[in-house]
N, C-alpha and C positions, 0 to 999 in steps of 0.2 A: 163704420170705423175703417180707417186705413192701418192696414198691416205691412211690415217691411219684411224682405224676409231675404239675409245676408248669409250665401250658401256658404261661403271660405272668409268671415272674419278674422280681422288681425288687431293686434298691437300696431300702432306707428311710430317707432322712435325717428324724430327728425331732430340731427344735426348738425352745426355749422363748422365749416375747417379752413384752415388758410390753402395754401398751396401742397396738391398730393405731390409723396415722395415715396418710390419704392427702398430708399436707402435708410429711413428712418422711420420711426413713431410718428404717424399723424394724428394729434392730439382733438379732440372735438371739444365745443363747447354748446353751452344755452340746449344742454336734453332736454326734448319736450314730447313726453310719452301719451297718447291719448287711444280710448279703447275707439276701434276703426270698421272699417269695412262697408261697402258701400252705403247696403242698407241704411247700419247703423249712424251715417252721415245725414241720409234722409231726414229718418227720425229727428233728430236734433234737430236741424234744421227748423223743421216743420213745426217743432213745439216751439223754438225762436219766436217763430211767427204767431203763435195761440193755435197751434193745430194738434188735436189727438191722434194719437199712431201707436201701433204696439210692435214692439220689436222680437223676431225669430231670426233664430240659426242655430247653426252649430256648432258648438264649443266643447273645449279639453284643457283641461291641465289644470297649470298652475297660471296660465294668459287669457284662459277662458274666463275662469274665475274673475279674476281681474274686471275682465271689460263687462262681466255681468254684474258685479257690484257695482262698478263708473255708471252702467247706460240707465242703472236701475234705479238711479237717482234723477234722471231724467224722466225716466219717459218705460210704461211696463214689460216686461222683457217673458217671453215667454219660450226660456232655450230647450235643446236638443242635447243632452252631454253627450261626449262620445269620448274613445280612447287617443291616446295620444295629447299633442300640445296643441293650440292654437298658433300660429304663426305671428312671427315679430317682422314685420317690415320696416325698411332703413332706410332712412331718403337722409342725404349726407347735402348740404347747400354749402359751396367752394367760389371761389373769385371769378370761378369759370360757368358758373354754371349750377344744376342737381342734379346731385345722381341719385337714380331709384334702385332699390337691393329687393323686389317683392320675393317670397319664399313661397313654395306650392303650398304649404297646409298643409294638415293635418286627412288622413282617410277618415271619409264616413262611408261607413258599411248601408248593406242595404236593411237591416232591420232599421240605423238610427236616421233611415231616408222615411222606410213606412211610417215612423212614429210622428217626425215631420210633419207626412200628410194626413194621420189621425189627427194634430192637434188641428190643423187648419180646417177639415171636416168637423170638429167640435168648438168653431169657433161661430158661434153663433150671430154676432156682429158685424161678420166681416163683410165690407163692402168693395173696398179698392186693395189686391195686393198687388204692392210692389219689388217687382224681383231684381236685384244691382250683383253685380260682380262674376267672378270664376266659379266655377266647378271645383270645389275638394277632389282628392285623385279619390278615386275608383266610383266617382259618382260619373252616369249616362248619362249624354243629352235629353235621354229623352225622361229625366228626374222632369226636365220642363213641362214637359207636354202634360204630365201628370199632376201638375201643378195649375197648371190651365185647364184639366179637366174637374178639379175640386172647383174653379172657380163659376164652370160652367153648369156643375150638379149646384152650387148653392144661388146661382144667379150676379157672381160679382165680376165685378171689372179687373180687368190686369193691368201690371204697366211694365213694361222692360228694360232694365239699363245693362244688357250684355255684349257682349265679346265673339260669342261662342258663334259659329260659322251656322247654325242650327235654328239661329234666328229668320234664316230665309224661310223656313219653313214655316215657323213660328208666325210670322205676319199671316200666315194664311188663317188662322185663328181668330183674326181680327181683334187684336191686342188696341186696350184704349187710348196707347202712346207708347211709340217707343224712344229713345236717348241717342242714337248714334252719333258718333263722330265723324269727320271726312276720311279716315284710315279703313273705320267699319263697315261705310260705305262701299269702300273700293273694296274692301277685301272678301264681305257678305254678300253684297247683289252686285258686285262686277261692275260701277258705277263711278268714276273719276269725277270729282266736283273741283275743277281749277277755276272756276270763275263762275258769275251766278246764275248763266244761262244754264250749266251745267247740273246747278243745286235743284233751277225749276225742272228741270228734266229728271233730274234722280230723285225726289220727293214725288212726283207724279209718279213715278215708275213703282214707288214703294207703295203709294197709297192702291194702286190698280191689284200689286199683289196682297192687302189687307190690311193693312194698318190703318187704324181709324185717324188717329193723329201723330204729329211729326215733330219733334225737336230735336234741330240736326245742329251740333254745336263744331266752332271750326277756330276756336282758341284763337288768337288774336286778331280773326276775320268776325269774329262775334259769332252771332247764332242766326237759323231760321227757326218759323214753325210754321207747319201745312198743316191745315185740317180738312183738307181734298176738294177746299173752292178754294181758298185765299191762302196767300205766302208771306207773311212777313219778315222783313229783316228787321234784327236790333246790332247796335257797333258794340268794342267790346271796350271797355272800360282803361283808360291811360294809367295805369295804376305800377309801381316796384316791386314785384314779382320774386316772392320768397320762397313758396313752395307751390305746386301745383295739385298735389295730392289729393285734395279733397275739394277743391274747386268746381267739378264736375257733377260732385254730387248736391251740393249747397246749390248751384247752378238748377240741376231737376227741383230737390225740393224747395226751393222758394217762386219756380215759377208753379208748380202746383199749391202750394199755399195759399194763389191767387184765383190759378184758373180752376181747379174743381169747383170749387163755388161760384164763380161767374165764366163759364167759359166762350162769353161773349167779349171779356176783359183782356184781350189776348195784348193787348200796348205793356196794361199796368203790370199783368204775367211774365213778358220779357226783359218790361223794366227792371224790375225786382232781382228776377234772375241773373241778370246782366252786372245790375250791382254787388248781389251780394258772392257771385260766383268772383268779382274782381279781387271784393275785401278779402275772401278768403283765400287768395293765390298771395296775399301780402302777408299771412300769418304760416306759421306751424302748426297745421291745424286745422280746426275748423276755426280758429280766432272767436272774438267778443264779436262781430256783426255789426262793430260799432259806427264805420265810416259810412255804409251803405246806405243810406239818404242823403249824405254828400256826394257819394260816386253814382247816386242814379242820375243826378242833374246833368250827368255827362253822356247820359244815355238817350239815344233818339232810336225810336223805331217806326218802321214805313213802309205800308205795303206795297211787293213786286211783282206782286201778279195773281 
């Protein structure tokens, strides 16, 4: 079984407004509130496709609530309460542009970190977990490492879609795949990708320091993936660009929806991803999924080395 496991979920209120004014009321229209956070983007995703997943994190309030009653209708949710709120994130989409408003979260202390990782040690099925998103404040990096250590006591696979500068060390772990972006690259292993001689050079560099496999996604340059012999590219989809938000993660889990199960299918894995990470940059949301067999035909992938 694949577990997610969203350490700082939010709310995502997305937005739409005419032209900002500091002199007046900027009115919004078209709210569309959905329970969020990277994990739990996964998840969905992945049940989209016919795929089981069970969803963890940590939640509070009266938005914790919320997103545990929304995702529990999806897909099984196995939370963490803690004090405080869950975080409301605000992505506002203007003539100009979108602006993102994300909010740190809420603290998890270090009992509701322990219980965390009792449930994941009492989770008997688990085989692949997937770790997406921030750190809550007063949680350590090195929450990870300990998290990588349950999956090594029970014999399972990890997968990483973080941020955290902790990830260089992290690869030395030899994680089943990690998500980076071209920013994460530059800013974690000191690695500039302006072009794609650059990409072969910083995906080898990453695989040398442990990472099994690589999806290095670069938003309208499309995506690779390394599995430390072969490099593919896939393009990124010509698509109206609504919100970005959750792109990233529908992006991960639909190409895992293909590749865990054949991870010799790595075309149909970026195809997938490619598509449905386009459909989803066109909604508030994660959207219905609905174009994404129209927008794969726009997708070619081909290996560069």
């Amino acid at each position: 079984m694949i577990y997610t496991l969203t350490t700082n979920p939010a709310i995502d209120m997305n937005v739409n407004a005419g032209e900002l004014s500091y002199d007046r009321v900027n009115r919004t229209t078209d709210a569309v509130y959905t329970p969020n956070g990277k994990g739990l983007n996964v998840s969905f995703t992945l049940k989209h496709y016919g795929v089981a997943s069970v969803i963890m994190g940590f939640f509070g309030g009266f938005s914790g609530e919320y997103i545990i009653g929304k995702a529990s209708k999806i897909c099984p949710v196995k939370p963490v309460m803690i004090e405080g709120i869950t975080r409301v994130n605000v992505f506002v989409t203007t003539p100009k542009g979108e602006l993102k408003f994300p909010n740190a979260g809420a603290p998890v202390n270090r009992a509701r970190q322990e219980e965390m990782l009792e449930l994941l040690r009492a989770a008997d099925d688990l085989e692949v977990l997937s770790v997406s998103g921030s750190l809550s404040p007063e949680m350590d990096a090195s929450f990870y490492d300990e998290l990588v250590d349950v999956c090594a006591q029970k014999g399972a696979e990890f997968i990483l879609d973080i941020s955290h500068p902790h990830l260089a060390e992290l690869v030395e772990r030899r994680p089943l795949l990690i998500k980076p972006n071209d920013e994460e690259v530059a800013a974690i292993f000191g690695v500039n990708v302006c072009n794609q001689a650059d990409v072969v050079r910083a995906l080898r560099e990453i695989h040398q320091r442990g990472a099994q496999n690589i999806l290095l996604t670069l938003g309208g340059e499309g995506a690779y993936f390394s599995d430390g012999r072969h490099i593919w590219h896939a393009n990124a989809a010509q698509v109206q660009v609504l919100s970005t938000a959750c792109a990233g993660d529908a992006t991960l889990a639909s190409f895992l929806s293909v590749w865990l199960a054949d991870r010799r299918n790595v075309e149909g894995a970026l195809t997938r991803a490619m598509a449905t990470g386009g459909n989803v940059a066109m909604s508030a949301g994660l959207g219905d999924f609905a174009l994404v067999d129209e927008i794969a035909r726009q997708i070619h992938v081909s290996v560069v080395a």
